[in-house]
C-alpha positions as CSV (number, residue, x, y, z in Angstrom):
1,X,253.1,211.9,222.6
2,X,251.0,208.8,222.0
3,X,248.7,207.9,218.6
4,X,245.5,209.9,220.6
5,X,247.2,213.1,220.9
6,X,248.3,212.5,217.5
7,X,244.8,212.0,216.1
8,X,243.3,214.8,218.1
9,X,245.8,217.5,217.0
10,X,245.0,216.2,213.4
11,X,241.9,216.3,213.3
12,X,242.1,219.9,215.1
13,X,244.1,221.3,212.5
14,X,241.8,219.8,209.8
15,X,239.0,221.4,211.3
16,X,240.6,224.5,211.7
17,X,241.6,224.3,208.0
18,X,238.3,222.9,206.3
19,X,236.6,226.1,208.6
20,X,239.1,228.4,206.5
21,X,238.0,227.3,203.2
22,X,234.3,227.5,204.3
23,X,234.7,230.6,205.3
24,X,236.7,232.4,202.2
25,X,233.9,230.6,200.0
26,X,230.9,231.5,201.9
27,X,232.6,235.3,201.4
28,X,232.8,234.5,198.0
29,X,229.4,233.6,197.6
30,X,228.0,236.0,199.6
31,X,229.7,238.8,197.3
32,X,228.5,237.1,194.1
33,X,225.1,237.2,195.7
34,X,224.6,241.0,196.2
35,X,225.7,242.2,192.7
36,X,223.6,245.1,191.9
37,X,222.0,244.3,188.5
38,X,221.2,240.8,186.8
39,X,223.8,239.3,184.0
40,X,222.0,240.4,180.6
41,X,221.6,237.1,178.3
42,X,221.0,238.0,175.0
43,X,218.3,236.1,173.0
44,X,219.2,234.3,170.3
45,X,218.2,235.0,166.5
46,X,215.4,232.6,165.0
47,X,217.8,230.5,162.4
48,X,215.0,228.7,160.4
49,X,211.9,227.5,161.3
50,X,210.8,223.5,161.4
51,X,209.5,222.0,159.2
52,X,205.3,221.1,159.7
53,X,204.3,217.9,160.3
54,X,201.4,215.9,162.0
55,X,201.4,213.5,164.6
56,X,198.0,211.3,165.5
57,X,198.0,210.4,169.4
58,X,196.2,207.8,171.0
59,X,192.9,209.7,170.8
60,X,193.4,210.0,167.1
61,X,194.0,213.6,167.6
62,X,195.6,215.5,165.3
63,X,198.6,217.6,166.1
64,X,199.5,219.9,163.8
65,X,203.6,221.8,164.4
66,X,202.0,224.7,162.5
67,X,198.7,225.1,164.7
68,X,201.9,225.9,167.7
69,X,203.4,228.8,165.1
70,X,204.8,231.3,167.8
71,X,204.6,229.3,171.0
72,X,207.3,227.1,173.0
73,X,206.8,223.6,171.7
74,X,208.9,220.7,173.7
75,X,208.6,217.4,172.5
76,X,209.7,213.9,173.7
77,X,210.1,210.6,171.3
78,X,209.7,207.5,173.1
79,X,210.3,203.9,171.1
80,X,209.5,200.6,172.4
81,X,212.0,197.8,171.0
């Protein structure tokens, strides 16, 4: 047998194999996929509230936490060095 054979029967076998394990996790997948009702997350209990503040922006626009009382509020705090 010479080094092509070699590598071609390798590389045949790894194919084979690497198709096997595709295949059993596509299964898997596919299985996970068709469950009948959607996992229930429980919402989590309000532990405190935040404390109110204001922030001015660069309109000098007042932003008061408390004016948001009930909604979603996502915030990002950018600092220049």
């Amino acid at each position: 047998m010479n080094i092509k054979n070699i590598i071609l029967i390798t590389l045949a076998i790894s194919g084979v194999a690497l198709f096997l394990v595709l295949q059993k996790h596509s299964k898997d997948y596919r299985s996970s996929a068709n469950q009948s009702q959607p996992p229930v997350i429980a919402q989590p209990a309000a532990r405190y509230s935040a404390p109110d503040f204001t922030l001015t922006d660069l309109e000098k626009n007042e932003f008061r936490l408390s004016d948001s009382r009930g909604s979603v509020v996502a915030m990002l705090f950018w600092t220049t060095w």
